[in-house]
C-alpha positions, 0 to 999 in steps of 0.5 A: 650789357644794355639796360633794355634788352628787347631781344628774346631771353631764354626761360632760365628758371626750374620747369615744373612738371605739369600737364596743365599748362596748356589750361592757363592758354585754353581758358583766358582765350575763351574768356577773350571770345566770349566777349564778343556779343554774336558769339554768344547769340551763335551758342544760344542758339545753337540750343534753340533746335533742341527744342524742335528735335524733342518734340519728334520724341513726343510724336513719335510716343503717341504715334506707336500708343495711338495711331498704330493700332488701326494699321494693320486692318487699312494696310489689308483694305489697301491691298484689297483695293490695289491688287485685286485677285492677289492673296492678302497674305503675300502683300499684307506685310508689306502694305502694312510697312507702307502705310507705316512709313506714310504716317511717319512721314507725317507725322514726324515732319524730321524722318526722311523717307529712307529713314522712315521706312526703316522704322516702319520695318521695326515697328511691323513686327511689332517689336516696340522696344527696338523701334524706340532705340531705331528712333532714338538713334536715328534722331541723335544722328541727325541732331547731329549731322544737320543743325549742330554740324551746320553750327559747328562749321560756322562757329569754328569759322568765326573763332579758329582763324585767328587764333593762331594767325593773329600770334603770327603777326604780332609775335606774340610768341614771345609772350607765350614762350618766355614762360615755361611752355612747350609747343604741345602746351600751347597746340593743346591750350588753343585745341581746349579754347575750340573743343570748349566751344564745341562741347557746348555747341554739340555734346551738351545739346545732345546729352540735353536731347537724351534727357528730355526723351526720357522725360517725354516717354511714357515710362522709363523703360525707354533708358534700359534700350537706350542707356549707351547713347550717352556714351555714343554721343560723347564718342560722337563728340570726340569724332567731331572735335579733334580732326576739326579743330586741328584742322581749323588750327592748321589753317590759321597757322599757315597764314598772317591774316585770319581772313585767309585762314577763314576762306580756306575753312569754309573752302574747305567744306564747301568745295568737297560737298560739291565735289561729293555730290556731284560725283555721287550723284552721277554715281547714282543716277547710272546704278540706280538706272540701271536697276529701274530704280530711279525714284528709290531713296539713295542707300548710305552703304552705296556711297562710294564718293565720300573721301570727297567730302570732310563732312560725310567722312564724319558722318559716315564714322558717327553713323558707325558709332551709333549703330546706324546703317552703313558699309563697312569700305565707308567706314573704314574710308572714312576712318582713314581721311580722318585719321590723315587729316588728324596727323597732317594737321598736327605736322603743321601746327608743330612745325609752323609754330617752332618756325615762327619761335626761332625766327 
């Protein structure tokens, strides 16, 4: 027999039963990629829109214990002043909901329009309660589906390609299964080194956001309307990570150069915002027309184009978890592109990586 044998030798030993084997992998790879200087930056800053969001929760507090008091008597002189010989009373409540949505637009610069009236409705009838929980969730949901989604996609694009890609070039394989691992512990060591990162880029920056809410309201009230959205952003969270990931692992491991694997993650998630927006914009543009509703805000319940695009089948399953508006066939479409993108990934990452192994 060979003094050096530099072949592949089997692992002879007794296997220990351990779930965390996959640990060891997930930690030393975040370690490894901390060092990189601009990764840091991108984690730092992924906290830097905290800030900003916190202060809508402020403005919004002062807007309902200040500015909404004078409302309902300027709502009455507007419908004096545009609809002469109309009793006040038929227009008044939604004169009052107008002039509502008006001052949110501006004085919260984050509400959009269709968001802005659907807290304008809230806050009509005077139901305070209930306007903080409509606000504080249409906050969180779109914390989440502009910065920290934006970060995400950028975050994961620098980090996911080579994580696998690179194994497959240097046969590093050899290393990581001459020890006593299987090809779930390694799929889940390289799962844990992108959901670490997400959870600091997404989950914490969010839990940090409920926080100073709370700090910001005038009493802690606010927390008996608004106690499980903790629990919906880490649901939120978990919607995110797992089919993203594995995504971004199945890509990296079709390929040798990470290069590739990297053009095909932001291909991804560009070509099917382009395909979404413009199948549905010229699904809107025909609907709304036809109703003479061409200047009216664009309904999440009338998206029927969102298969299309990864990211609005996350949002439309996040705005499901929080609460928000949206249609039931959005959901469950969604649901299933997800789920599919979920399992197609796990078939490829097991069988590329048992390939690679036997080779």
């Amino acid at each position: 027999m060979p003094v050096h044998d530099v072949g592949y030798r089997a692992w002879n030993g007794r296997r220990i039963a351990s779930y965390w084997r996959w640990w060891t992998i997930s930690a030393r790879g975040v370690a490894l990629i901390l060092k990189s200087k601009w990764i840091r930056r991108m984690l730092l800053f992924a906290w830097a829109s905290v800030i900003y969001w916190a202060v809508s929760f402020f403005l919004f507090e002062n807007f309902i214990e200040t500015v909404r008091q004078g409302i309902p008597g300027q709502a009455a002189m507007a419908a004096m002043n545009e609809l002469e010989g109309t009793p006040i009373g038929m227009v008044a409540e939604d004169e009052v909901e107008r002039i509502l949505a008006r001052r949110l637009e501006q004085q919260i610069p984050l509400l959009r329009s269709s968001e802005a009236h659907q807290l304008a409705v809230v806050l009509a009838d005077d139901d305070r309660a209930h306007s903080r929980r409509v606000f504080w969730t249409l906050m969180t949901l779109t914390f989440f589906r502009y910065p920290q989604a934006a970060m995400m996609v950028f975050l994961i694009g620098f980090i996911a390609p080579s994580l696998i890609a690179n194994d497959m070039r240097s046969r590093a394989f050899l290393l990581y299964f001459s020890r006593p691992i299987r090809t779930r512990d390694y799929i889940l060591g390289k799962l844990g080194i992108l959901a670490a990162f997400l959870i600091w880029t997404i989950t914490l920056p969010a839990l940090l956001l409920y926080f100073f809410g709370v700090m910001l309201s005038p009493n802690v009230s606010v927390v008996a309307v608004t106690w499980d959205l903790p629990l919906r952003i880490v649901l939120a969270s978990v919607v995110v990570i797992i089919p993203t990931s594995l995504l971004a692992l199945a890509l990296s491991s079709l390929t040798q150069e990470s290069r590739f694997a990297s053009f095909a993650w932001f291909a991804v998630w560009g070509m099917g915002a382009g395909a979404h927006l413009a199948m549905q914009g010229n699904f809107m543009t025909r609907i709304l027309g036809s109703r003479g509703m061409l200047d009216g805000p664009i309904l999440p319940s009338e998206d029927r184009w969102a298969f299309l695009s990864l990211y609005e089948c996350l949002g439309g399953v996040q705005r499901w978890v929080f609460g928000a508006e949206v249609s039931n066939r959005t959901v469950l479409t969604s649901a299933v592109v997800l789920s599919g993108v979920t399992v197609l990934s796990l078939l490829v990452l097991n069988r590329r990586i048992r390939q690679a192994v036997q080779t």
